[in-house]
C-alpha positions as CSV (number, residue, x, y, z in Angstrom):
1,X,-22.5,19.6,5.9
2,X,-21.3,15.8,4.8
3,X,-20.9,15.7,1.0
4,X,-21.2,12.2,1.1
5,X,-24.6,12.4,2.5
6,X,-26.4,15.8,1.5
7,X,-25.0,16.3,-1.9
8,X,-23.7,13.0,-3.7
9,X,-27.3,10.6,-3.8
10,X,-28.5,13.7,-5.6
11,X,-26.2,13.1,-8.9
12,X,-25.2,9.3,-8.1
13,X,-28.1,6.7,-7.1
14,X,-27.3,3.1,-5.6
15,X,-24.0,3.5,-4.2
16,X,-23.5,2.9,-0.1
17,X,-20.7,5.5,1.6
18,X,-18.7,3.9,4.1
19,X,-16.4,6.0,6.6
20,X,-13.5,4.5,8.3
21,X,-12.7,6.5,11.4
22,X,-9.8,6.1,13.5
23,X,-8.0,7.6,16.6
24,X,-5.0,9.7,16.0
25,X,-3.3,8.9,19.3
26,X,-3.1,5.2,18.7
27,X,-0.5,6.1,15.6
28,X,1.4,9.6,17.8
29,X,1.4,7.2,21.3
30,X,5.4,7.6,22.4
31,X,6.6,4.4,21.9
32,X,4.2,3.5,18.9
33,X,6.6,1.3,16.0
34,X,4.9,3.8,13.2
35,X,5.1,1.5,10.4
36,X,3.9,-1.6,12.5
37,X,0.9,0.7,13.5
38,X,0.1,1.5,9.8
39,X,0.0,-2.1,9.0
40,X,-2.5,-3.0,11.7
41,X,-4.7,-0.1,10.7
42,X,-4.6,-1.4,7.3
43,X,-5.7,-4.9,8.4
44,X,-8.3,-3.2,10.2
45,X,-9.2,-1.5,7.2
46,X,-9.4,-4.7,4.8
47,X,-10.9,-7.0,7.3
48,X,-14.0,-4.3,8.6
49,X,-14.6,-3.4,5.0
50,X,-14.9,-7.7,3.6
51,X,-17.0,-8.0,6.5
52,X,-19.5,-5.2,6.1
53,X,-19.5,-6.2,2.6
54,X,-20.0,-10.1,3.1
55,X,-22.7,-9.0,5.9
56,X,-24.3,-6.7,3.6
57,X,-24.4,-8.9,0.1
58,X,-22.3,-6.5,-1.6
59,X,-18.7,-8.9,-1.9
60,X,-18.0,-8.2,-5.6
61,X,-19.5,-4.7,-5.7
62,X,-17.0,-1.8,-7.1
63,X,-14.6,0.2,-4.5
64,X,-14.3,3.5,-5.0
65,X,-11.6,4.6,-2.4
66,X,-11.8,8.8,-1.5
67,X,-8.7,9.5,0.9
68,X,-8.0,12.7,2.8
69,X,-4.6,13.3,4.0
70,X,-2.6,10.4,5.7
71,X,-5.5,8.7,4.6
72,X,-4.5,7.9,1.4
73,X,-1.1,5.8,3.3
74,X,-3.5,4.1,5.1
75,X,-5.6,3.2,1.8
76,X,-2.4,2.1,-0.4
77,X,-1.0,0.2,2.9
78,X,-4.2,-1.8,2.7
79,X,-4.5,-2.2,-0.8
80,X,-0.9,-3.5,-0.9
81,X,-1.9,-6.1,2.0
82,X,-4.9,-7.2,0.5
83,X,-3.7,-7.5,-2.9
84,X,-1.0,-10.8,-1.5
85,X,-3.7,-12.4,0.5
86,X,-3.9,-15.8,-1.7
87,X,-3.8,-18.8,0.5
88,X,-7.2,-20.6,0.7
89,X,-8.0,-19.3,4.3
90,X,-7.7,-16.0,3.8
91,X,-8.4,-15.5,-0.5
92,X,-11.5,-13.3,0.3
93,X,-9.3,-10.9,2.1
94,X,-8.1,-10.2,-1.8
95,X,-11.7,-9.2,-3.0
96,X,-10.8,-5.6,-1.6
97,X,-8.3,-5.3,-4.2
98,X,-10.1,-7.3,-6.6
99,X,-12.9,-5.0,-6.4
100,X,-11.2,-1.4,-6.2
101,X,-11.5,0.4,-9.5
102,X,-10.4,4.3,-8.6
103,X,-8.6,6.3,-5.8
104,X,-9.3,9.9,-5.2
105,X,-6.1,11.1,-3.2
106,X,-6.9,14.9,-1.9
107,X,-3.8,16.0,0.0
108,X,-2.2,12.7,0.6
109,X,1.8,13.3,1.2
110,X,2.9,10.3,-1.0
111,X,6.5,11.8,-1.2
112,X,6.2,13.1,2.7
113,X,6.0,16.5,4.5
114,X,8.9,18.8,4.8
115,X,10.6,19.9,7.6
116,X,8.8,23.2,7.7
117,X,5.5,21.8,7.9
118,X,6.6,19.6,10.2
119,X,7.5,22.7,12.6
120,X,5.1,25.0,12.1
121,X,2.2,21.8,12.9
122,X,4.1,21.4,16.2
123,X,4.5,25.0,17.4
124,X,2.4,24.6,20.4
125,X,3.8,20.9,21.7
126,X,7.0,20.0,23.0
127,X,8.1,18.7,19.8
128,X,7.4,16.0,16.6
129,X,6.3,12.6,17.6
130,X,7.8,9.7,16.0
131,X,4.4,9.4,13.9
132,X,5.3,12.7,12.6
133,X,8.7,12.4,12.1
134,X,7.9,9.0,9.6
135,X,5.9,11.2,7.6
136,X,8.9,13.1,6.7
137,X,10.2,13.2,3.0
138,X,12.3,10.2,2.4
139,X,11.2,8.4,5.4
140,X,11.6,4.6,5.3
141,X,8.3,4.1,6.0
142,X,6.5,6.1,3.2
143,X,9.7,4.7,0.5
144,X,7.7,1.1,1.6
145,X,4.8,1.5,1.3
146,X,6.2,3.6,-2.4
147,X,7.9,0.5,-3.4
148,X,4.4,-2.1,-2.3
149,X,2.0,0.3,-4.1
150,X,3.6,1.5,-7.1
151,X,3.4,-2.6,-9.0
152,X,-0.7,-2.2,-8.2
153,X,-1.3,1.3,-9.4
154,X,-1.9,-0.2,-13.0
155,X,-5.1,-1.7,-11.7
156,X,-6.5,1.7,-10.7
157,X,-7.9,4.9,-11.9
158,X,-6.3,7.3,-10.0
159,X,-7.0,11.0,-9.3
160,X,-4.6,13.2,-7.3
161,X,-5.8,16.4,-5.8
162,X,-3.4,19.3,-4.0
163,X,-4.5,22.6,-1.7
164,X,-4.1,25.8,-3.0
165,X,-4.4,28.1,0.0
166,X,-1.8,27.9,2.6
167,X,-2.6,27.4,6.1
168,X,-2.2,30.0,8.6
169,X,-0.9,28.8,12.0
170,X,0.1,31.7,14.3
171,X,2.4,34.2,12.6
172,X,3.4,31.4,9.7
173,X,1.4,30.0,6.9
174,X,2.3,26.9,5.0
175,X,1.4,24.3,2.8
176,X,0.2,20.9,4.9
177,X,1.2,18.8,2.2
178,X,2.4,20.5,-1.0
179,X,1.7,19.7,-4.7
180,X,5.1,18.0,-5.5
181,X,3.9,15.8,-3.0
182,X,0.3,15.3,-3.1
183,X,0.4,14.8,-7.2
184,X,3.6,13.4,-8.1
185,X,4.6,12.6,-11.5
186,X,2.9,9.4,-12.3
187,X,1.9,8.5,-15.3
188,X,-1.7,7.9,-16.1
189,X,-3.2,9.6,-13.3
190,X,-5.7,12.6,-13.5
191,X,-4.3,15.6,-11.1
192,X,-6.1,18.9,-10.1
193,X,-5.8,21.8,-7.4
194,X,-8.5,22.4,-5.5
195,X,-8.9,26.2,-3.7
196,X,-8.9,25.3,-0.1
197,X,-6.6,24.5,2.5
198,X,-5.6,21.5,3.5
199,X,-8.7,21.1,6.1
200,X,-11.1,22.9,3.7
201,X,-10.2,21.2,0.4
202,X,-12.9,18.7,1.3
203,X,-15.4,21.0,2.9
204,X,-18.3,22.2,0.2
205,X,-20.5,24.9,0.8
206,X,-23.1,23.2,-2.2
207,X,-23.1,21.7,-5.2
208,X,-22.3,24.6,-7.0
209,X,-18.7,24.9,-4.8
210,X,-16.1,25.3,-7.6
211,X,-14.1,22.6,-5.7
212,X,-17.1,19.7,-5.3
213,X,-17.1,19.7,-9.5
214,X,-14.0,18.1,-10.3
215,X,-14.6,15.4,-7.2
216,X,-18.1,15.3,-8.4
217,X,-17.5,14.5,-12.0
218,X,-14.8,12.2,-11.6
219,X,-16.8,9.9,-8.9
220,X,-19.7,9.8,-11.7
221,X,-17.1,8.7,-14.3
222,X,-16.0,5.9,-12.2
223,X,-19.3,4.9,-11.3
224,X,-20.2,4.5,-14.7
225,X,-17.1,2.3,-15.8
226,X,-16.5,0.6,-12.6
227,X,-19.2,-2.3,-12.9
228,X,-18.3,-4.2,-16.6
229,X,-14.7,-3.9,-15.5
230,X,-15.0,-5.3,-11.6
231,X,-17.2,-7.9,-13.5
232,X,-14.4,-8.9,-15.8
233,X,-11.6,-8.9,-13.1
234,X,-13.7,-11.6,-11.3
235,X,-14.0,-13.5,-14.0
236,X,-10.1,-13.6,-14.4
237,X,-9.4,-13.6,-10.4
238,X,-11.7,-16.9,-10.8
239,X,-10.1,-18.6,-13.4
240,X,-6.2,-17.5,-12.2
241,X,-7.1,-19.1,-8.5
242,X,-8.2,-22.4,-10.2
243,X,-4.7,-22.1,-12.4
244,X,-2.6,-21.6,-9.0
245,X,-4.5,-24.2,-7.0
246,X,-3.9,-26.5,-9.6
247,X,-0.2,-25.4,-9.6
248,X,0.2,-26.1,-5.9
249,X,-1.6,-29.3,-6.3
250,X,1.1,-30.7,-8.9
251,X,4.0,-29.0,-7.1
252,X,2.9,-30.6,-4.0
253,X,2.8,-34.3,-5.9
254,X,6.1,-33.6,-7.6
255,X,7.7,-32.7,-4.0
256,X,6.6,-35.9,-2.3
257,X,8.0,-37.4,-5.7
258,X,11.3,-35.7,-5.0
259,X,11.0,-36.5,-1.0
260,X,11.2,-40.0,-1.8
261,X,13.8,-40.2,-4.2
262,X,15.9,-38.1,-2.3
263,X,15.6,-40.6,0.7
264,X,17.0,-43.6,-1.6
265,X,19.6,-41.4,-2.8
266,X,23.3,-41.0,-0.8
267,X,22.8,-37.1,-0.8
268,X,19.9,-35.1,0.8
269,X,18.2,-32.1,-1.7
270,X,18.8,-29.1,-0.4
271,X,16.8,-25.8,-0.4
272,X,13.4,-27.2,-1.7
273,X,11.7,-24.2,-0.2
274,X,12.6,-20.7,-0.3
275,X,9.9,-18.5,1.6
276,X,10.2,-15.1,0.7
277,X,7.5,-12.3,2.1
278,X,7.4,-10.0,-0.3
279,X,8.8,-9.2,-4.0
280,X,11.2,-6.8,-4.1
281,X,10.4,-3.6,-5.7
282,X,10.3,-3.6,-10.0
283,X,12.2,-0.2,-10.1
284,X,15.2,-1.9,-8.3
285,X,18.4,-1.3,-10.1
286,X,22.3,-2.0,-9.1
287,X,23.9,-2.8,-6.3
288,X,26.0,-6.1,-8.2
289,X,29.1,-5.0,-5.9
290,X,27.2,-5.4,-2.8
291,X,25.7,-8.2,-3.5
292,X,28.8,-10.0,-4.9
293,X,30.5,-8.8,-1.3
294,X,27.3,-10.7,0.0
295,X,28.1,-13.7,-1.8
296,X,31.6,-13.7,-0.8
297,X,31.1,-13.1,2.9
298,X,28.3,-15.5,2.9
299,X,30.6,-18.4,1.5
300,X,29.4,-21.8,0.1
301,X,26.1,-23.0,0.4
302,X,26.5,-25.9,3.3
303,X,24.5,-29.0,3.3
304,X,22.9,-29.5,6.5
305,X,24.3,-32.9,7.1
306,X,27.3,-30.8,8.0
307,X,25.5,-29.6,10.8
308,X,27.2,-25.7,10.2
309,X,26.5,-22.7,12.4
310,X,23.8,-20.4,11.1
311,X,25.7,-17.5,9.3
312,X,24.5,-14.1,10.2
313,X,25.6,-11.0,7.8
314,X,24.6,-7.5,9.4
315,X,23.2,-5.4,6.4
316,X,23.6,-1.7,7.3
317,X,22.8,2.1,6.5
318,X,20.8,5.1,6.9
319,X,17.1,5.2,6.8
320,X,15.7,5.1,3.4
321,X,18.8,3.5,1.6
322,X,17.3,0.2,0.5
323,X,18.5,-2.3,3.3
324,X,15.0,-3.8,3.0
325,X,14.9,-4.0,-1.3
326,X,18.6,-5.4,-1.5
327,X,17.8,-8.1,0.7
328,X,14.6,-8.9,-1.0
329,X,16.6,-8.7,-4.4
330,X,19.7,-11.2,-3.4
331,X,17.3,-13.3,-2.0
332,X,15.1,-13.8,-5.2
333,X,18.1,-13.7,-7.0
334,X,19.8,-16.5,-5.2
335,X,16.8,-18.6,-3.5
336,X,18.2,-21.6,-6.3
337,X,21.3,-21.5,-4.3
């Protein structure tokens, strides 16, 4: 039985349920970057979903994401990626976050897998893939795509779900993903267990099953509330592009300003443009001696009349540490420099 088809339209009318399906082995292939396959399946993800939606007349209709599993990594990957899709050729790759009001995560390892499910999921292969290995607690993969969802989740109503029953594999049973990590503490976010394993936690007998009920309720909440609010956001979404395109308009008339003074003037400007590709995460704290060493290894800001060597600076340290926020951080702190 598919929930989605033989026992949702019976409670919620005029909604359209989409499936995004997509090969395991393209994301366990030896040799596969992990995070780099995320990403593009998160493209994949924003890009299928705008066009079905442009195709079908439904652009600014509500998003209700429901995520199984690694499915949920996926979602948040894309969410983050459409959420900084702003330049004018690509703005309506936005309207996916623009238009999401609620996630239901059911068994989603936002804080990773531990080593023991890792083992007991690979008993009869030669060993963990790299895939697997990434979804690992702590992984640097899952800490960035932490850091890129965690400044969105605000926008989103958000309902975690965890297994109850362990799964039996051979001699062992274990918890796929367990509830420390399936329902972390956030704050805001609705949370419930669900009797099932992992692979039966979104298998319903009827619509009487004790675990369809919470799912069930919580979709017809969201349905109910989603509309006025997606209307509002596009409202705002509207009138903040207008704001930034007239921002870039004046920034761009004040640079060609500053171009030709600069040019009459003895000394070229330096560092009008800092380009930096993502925001470093708001839950960043410390590191002031490292990035005073930085600053002091670095040396002087050169003007590139002088015609300098590039400087490189080699930044360091296990997986999961932070190389990738404290370069994000000195930079934003120091792009005036």
């Amino acid at each position: 039985m598919l929930w989605l088809r033989d026992l949702l339209p019976a409670y919620l009318r005029h909604f359209r349920a989409l499936v995004y399906s997509y090969k395991i082995e393209a994301l366990t292939s030896p040799g596969v970057d992990s995070a780099q396959s995320v990403l593009a399946h998160a493209n994949n993800i924003v890009a299928e979903l705008c066009a079905d939606r442009q195709l079908e007349n439904a652009f600014d209709r509500p998003i209700i994401f429901v995520c199984h599993g690694f499915g949920g990594i996926l979602a948040k990957r894309a969410l983050a990626y459409s959420s900084s899709r702003e330049a004018r050729g690509v703005e309506h790759l936005k309207s996916i976050y623009t238009c999401t009001y609620a996630i239901l995560f059911l068994g989603t390892p936002h804080n990773g897998i531990s080593k023991d499910s890792l083992l007991a999921r690979n008993l009869h292969s030669v060993g963990p893939n790299q895939f697997m290995i990434s979804l690992l607690r702590g992984s640097e993969m899952l800490n960035e795509i932490n850091d890129q969802f965690a400044p969105l989740m605000k926008q989103f109503s958000i309902y975690n779900f965890w297994e109850e029953l362990k799964t039996q594999a051979g001699p062992n049973a274990f918890y796929v993903v367990d509830q420390e990590s399936a329902a972390p503490a956030w704050d805001n976010v609705e949370k419930c267990g669900l009797l099932g394993t992992h692979s039966s936690m979104t298998k319903f007998r009827d619509r009487t099953d004790r675990r369809f009920r919470p799912i069930l309720e919580a979709l017809s909440r969201y349905s109910r509330s989603a509309p006025a609010l997606i209307k509002s956001r596009w409202q705002k979404e509207a009138a903040l592009m207008v704001r930034k395109r007239q921002q870039a308009a004046n920034e761009l008339l004040e640079s060609q300003h500053h171009l030709q003074l600069s040019l009459e003037a003895t000394d070229t400007a330096y560092n009008e443009w800092c380009l930096i590709p993502r925001k470093p995460s708001t839950y960043f704290t410390g590191r002031q001696q490292h990035a005073r060493d930085v600053q002091r290894m670095l040396g002087s800001a050169q003007s590139p009349n002088t015609h300098a060597k590039t400087s490189v600076l080699v930044i360091y340290g296990l997986g999961g540490s932070g190389k990738t926020q404290f370069c994000l951080k000195y930079v934003e702190d120091n792009k005036h420099k």
